[in-house]
VONU-590610 format. One record per residue (C-alpha): residue number from 1; residue in three letters; chain; y, x, z. Coordinates in nm, 4 decimals. Each point is the difference from the previous one (the first is absolute). Example, Ala and Ser with C-alpha at 12.3 -4.5 7.8 and 13.67 -1.06 7.14 Angstrom:
{1; 'ala'; 'A'; {-0.4500; 1.2300; 0.7800}}
{2; 'ser'; 'A'; {0.3440; 0.1370; -0.0660}}
***
This chain:
{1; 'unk'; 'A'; {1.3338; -0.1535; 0.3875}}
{2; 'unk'; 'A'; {-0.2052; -0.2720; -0.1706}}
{3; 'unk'; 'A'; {0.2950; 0.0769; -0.3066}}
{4; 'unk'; 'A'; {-0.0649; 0.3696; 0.0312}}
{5; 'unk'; 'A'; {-0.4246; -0.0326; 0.0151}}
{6; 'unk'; 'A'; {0.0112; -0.2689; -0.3108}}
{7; 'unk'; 'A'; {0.2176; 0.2744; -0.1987}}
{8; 'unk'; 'A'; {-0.2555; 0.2566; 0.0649}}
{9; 'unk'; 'A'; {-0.3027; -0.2200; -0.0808}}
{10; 'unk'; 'A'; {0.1906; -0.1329; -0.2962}}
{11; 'unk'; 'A'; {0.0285; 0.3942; -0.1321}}
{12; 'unk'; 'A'; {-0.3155; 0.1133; 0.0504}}
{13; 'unk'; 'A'; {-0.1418; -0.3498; -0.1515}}
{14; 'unk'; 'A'; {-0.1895; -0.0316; 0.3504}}
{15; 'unk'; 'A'; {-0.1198; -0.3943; 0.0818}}
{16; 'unk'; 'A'; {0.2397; -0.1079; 0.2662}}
{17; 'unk'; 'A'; {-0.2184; -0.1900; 0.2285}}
{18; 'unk'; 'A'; {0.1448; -0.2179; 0.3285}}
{19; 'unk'; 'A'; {-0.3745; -0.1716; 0.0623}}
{20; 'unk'; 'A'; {-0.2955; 0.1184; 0.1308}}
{21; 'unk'; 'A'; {0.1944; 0.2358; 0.2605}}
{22; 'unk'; 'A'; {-0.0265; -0.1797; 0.3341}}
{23; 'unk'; 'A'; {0.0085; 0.3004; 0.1854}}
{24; 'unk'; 'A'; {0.3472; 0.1637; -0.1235}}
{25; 'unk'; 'A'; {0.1534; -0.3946; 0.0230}}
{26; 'unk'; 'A'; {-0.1322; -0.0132; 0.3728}}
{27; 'unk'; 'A'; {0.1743; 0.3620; 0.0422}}
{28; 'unk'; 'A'; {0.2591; -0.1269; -0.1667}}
{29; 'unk'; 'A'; {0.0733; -0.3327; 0.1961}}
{30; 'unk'; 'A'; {-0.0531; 0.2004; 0.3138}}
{31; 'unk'; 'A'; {0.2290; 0.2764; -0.0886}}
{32; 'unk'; 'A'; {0.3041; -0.1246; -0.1095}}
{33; 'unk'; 'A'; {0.0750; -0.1872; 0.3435}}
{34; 'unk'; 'A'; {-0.0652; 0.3150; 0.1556}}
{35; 'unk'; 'A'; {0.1805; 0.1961; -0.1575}}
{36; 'unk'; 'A'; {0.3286; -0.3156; -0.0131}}
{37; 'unk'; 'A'; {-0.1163; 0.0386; 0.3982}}
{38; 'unk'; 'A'; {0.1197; 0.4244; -0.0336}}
{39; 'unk'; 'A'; {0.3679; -0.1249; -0.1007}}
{40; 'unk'; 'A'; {0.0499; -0.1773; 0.3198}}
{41; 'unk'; 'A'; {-0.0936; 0.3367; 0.2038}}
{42; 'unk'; 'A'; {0.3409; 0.0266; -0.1944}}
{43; 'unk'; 'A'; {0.1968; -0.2554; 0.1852}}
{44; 'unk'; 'A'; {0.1934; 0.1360; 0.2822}}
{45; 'unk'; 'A'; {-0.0148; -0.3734; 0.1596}}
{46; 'unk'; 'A'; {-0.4037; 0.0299; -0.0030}}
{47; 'unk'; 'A'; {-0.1471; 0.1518; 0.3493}}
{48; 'unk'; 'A'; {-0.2211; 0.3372; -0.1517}}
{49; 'unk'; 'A'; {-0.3098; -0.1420; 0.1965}}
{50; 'unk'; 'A'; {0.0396; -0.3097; -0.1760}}
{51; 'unk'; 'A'; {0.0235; 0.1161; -0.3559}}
{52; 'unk'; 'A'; {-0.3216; 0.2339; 0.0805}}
{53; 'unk'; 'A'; {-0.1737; -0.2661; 0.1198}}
{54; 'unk'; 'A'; {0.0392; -0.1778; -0.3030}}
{55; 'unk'; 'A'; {-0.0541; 0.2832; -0.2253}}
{56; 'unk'; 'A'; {-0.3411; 0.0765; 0.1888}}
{57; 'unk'; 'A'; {-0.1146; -0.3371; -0.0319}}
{58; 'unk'; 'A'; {-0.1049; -0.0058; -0.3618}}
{59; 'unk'; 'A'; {-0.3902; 0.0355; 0.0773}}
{60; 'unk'; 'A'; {0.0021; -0.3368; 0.1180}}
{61; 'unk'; 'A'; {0.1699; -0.1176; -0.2952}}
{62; 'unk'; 'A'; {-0.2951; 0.2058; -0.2364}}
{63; 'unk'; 'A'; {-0.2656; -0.1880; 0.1989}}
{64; 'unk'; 'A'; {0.1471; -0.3346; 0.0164}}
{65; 'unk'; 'A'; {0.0654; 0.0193; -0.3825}}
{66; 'unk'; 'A'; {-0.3031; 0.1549; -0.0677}}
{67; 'unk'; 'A'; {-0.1772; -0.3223; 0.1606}}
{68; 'unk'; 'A'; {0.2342; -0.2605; -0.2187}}
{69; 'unk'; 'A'; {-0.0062; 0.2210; -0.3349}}
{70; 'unk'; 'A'; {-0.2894; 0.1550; -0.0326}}
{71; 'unk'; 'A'; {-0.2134; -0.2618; 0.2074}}
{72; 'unk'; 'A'; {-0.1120; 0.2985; 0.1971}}
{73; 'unk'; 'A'; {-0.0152; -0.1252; 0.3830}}
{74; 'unk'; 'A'; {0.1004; 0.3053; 0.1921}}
{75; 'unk'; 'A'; {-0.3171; 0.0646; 0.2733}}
{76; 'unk'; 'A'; {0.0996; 0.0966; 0.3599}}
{77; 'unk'; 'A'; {0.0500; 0.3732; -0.0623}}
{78; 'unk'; 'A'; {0.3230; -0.0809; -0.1987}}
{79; 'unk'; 'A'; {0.1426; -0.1629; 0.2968}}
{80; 'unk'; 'A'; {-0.1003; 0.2736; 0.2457}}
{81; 'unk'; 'A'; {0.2538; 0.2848; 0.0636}}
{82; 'unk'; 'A'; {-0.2708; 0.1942; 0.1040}}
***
């Protein structure tokens, strides 16, 4: 993809720029575990409720990495399923 995205900047002589975007980094730190996490709904050998359970657990992961990343501390609310 990165290949792919440089090719396109590259032909349309658009600045490729990998700073400055903690956001999409944060998304993307967050989403490529959970989405490794959707192969292993794959294994046969893996119980269904456990691969959901791990598949569902990625807003933990945003607000713990949002609190080491971005330096944003994630207030009470974040932790509250309700």
């Amino acid at each position: 993809m990165l290949v792919f995205a440089g090719a396109i900047a590259a032909g349309t002589r658009t600045p490729f720029s990998i700073l400055g975007t903690p956001i999409l980094w944060m998304r993307s730190l967050v989403g490529q575990p959970e989405h490794d996490l959707h192969l292993l709904h794959a294994d046969p050998r893996l119980p269904v409720a456990e691969a959901t359970t791990l598949i569902k657990s990625y807003p933990i992961w945003v607000a713990i990495l949002s609190w080491v990343v971005l330096r944003d501390r994630p207030s009470g609310k974040v932790w509250s399923p309700f």
